[in-house]
MMTF fields as JSON, N, C-alpha, C and O atoms, coordinates in Angstrom:
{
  "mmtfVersion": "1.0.0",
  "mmtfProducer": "UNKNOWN",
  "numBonds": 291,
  "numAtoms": 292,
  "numGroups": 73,
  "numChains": 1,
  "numModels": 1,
  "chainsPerModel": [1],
  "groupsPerChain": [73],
  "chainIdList": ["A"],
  "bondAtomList": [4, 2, 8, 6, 12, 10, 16, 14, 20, 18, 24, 22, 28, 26, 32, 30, 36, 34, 40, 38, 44, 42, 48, 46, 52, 50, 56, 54, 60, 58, 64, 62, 68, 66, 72, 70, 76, 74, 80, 78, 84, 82, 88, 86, 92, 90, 96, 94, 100, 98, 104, 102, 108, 106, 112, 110, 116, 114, 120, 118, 124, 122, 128, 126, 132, 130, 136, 134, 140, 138, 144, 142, 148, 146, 152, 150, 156, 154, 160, 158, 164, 162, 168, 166, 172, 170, 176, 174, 180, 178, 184, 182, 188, 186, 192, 190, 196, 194, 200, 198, 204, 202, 208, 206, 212, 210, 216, 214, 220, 218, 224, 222, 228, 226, 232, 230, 236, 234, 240, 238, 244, 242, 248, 246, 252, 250, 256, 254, 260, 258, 264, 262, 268, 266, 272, 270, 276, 274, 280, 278, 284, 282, 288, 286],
  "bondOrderList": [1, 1, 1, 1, 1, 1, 1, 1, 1, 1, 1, 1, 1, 1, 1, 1, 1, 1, 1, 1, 1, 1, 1, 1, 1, 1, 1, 1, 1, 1, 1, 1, 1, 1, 1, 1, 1, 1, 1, 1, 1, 1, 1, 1, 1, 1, 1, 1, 1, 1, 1, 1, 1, 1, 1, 1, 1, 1, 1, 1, 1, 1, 1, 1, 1, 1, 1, 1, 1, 1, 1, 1],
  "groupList": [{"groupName": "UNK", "atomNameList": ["N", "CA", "C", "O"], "elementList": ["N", "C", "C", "O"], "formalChargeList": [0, 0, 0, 0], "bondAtomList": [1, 0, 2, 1, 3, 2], "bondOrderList": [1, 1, 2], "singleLetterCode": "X", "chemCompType": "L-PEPTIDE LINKING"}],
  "groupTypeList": [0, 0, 0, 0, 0, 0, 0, 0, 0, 0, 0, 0, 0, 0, 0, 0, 0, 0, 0, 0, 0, 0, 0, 0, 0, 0, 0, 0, 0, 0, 0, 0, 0, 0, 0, 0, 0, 0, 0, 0, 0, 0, 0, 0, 0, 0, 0, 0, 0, 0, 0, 0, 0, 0, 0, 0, 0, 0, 0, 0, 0, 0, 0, 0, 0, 0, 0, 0, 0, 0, 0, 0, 0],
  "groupIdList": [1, 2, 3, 4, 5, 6, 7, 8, 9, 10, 11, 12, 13, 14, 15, 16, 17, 18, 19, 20, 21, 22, 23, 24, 25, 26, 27, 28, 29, 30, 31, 32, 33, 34, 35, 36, 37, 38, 39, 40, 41, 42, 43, 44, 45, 46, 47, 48, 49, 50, 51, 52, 53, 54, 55, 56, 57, 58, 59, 60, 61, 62, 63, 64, 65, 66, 67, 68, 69, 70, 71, 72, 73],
  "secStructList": [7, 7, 7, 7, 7, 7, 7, 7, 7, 7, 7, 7, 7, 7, 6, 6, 7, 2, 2, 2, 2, 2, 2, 2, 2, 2, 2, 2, 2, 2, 6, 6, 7, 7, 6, 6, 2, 2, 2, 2, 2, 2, 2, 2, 2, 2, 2, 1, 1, 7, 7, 7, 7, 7, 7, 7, 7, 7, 7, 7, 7, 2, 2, 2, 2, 2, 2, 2, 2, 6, 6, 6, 7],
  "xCoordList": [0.847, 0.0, 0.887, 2.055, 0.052, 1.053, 1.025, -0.038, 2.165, 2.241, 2.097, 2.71, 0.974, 1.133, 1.778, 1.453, 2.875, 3.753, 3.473, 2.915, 3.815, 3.418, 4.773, 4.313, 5.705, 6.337, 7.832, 8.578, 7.799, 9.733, 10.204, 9.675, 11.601, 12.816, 13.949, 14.338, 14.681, 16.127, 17.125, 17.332, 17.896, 19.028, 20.383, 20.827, 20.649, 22.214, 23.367, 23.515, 24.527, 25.368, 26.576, 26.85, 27.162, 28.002, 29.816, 30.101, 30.773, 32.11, 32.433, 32.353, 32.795, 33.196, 32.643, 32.826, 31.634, 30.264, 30.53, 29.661, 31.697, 32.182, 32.365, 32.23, 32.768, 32.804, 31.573, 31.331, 30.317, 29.375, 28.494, 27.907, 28.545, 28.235, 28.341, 27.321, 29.453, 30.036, 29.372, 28.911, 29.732, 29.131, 27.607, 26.942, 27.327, 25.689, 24.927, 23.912, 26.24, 25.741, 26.024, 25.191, 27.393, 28.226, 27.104, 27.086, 26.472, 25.855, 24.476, 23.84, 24.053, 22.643, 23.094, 22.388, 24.4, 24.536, 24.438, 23.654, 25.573, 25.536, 24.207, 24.086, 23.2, 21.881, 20.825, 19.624, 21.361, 20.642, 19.459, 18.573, 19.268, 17.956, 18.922, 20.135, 17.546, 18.303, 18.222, 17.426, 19.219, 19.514, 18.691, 19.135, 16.932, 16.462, 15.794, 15.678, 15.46, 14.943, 15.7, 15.443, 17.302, 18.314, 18.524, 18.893, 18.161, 18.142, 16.79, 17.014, 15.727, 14.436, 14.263, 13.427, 15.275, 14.821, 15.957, 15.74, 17.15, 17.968, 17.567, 17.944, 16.763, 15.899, 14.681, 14.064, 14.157, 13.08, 14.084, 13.765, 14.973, 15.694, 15.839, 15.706, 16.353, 17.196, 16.151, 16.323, 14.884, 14.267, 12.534, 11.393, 12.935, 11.904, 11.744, 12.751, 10.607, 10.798, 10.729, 10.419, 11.203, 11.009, 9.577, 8.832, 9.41, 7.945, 8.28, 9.409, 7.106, 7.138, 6.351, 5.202, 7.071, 6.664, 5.496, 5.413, 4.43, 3.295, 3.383, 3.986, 2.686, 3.338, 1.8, 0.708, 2.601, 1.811, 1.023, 1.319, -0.148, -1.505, -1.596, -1.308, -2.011, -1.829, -3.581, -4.401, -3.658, -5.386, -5.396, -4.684, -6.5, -7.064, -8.189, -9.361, -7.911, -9.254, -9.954, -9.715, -11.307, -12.804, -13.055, -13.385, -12.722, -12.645, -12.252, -12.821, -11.219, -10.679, -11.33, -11.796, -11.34, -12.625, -13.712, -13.933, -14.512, -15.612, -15.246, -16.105, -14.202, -13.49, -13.738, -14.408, -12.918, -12.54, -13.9, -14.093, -14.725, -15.789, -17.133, -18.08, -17.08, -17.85, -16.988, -17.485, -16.094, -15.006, -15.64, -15.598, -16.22, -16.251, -15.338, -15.611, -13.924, -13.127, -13.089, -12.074],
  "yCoordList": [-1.181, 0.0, 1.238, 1.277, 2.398, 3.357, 4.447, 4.917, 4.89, 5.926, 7.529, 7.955, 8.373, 9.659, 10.709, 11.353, 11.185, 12.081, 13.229, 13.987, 13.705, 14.743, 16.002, 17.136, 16.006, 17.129, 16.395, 15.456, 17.104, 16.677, 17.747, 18.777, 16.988, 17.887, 17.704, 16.567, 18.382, 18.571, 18.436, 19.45, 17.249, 17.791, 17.723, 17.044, 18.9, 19.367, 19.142, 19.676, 18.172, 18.476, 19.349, 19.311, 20.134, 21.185, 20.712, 19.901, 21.318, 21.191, 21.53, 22.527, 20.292, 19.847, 19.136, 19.012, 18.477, 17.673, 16.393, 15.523, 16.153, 14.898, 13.522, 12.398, 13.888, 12.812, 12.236, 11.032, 13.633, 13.062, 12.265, 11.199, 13.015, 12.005, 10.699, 10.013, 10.192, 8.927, 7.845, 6.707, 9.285, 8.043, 7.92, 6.885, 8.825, 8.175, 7.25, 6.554, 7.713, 6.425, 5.416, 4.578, 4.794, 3.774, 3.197, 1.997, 3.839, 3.492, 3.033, 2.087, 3.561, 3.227, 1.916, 0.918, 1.844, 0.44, -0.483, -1.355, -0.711, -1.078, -2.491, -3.716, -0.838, -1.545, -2.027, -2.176, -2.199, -2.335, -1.401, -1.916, -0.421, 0.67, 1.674, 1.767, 2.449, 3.481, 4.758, 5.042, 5.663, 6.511, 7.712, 8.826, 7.201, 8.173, 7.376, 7.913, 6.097, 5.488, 5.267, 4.961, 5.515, 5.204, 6.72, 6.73, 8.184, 9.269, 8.998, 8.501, 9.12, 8.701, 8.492, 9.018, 7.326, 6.276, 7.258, 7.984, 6.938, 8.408, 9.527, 10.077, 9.887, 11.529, 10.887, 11.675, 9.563, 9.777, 9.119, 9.393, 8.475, 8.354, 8.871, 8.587, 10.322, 11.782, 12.43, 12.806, 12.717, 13.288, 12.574, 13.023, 11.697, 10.908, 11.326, 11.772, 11.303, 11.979, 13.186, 13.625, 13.826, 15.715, 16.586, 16.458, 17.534, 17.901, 18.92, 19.305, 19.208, 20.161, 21.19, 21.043, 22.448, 23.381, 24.245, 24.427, 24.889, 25.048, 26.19, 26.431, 27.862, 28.831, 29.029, 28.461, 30.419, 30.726, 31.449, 32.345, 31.315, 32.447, 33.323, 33.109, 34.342, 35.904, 36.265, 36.66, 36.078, 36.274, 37.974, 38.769, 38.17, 39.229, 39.994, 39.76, 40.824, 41.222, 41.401, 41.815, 41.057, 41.405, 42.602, 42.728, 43.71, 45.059, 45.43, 46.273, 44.658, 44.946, 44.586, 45.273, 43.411, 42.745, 43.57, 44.0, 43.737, 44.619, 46.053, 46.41, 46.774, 48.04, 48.136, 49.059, 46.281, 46.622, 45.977, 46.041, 45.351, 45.206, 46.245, 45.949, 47.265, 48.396, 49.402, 50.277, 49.114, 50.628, 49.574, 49.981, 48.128, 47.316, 46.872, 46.499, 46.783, 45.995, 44.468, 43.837],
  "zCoordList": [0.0, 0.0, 0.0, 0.386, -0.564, -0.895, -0.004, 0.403, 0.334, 1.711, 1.06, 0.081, 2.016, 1.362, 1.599, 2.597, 0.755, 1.133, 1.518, 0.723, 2.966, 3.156, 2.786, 2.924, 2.526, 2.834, 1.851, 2.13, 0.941, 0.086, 1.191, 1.608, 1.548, 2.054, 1.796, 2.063, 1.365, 0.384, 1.4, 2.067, 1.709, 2.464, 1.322, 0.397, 2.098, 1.345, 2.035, 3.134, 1.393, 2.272, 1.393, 0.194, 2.499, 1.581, 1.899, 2.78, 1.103, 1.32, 2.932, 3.649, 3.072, 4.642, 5.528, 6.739, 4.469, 5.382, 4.586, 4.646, 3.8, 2.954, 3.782, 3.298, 5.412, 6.356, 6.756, 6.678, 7.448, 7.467, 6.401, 6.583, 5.288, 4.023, 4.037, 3.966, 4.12, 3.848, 5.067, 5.166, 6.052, 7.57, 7.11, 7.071, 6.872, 6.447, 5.449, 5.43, 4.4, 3.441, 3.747, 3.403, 4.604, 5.169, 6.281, 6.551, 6.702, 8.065, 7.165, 7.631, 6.087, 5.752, 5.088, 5.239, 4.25, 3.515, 4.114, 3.74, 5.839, 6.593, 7.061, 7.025, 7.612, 7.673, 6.716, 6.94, 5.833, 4.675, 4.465, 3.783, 4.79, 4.355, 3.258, 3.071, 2.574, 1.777, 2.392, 3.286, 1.8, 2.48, 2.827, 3.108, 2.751, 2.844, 4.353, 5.455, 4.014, 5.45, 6.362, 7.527, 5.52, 7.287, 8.182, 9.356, 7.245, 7.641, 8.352, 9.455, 8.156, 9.123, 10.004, 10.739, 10.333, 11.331, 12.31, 13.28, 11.628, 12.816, 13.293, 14.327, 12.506, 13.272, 13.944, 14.661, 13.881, 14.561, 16.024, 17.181, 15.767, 16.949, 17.818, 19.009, 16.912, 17.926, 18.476, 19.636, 17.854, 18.528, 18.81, 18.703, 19.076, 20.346, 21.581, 22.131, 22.259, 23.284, 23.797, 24.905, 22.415, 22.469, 22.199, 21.227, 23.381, 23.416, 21.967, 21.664, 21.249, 20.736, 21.186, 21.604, 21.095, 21.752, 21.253, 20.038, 22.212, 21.365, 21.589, 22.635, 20.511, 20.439, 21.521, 21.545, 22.524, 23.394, 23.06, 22.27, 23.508, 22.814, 23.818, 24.996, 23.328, 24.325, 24.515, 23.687, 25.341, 25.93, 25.951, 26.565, 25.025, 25.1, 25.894, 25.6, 26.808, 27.687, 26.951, 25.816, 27.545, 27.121, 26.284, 25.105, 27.537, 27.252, 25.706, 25.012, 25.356, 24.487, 23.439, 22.529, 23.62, 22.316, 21.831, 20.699, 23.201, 23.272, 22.424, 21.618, 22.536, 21.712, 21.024, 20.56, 20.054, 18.752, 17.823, 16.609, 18.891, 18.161, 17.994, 17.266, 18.631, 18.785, 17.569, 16.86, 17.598, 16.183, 14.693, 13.532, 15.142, 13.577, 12.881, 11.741, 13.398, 13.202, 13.379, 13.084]
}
């Protein structure tokens, strides 16, 4: 069955990232996955566990509401 992609993401590696390269392809050959499921499985590794942070909502007084809904905004 076919999985639905939510999101392409480009990783780049640039001049001086030739070591990590290698360790990653070396490490995906390794385990026999390709190098997009052995990157995967390592990030879901690294960040297991980690809350994601939820952006704080700023409560608006009444008053205020009441303002900007009396100007018809």
């Amino acid at each position: 069955m076919a999985r639905k992609i939510l999101k392409k993401q480009t990783v780049t590696f640039y001049e001086g990232d030739e070591q990590l390269l290698e360790k990653v392809e070396a490490a995906a050959k390794t385990s026999r996955q390709s190098f997009q499921a052995f990157v995967l499985s390592a990030l879901e590794s690294k960040v297991s566990g980690i809350e994601i942070p939820q952006e704080n909502q700023t409560e608006v007084p009444s008053e205020t509401k009441d303002k900007v809904k009396d100007l018809g905004w």
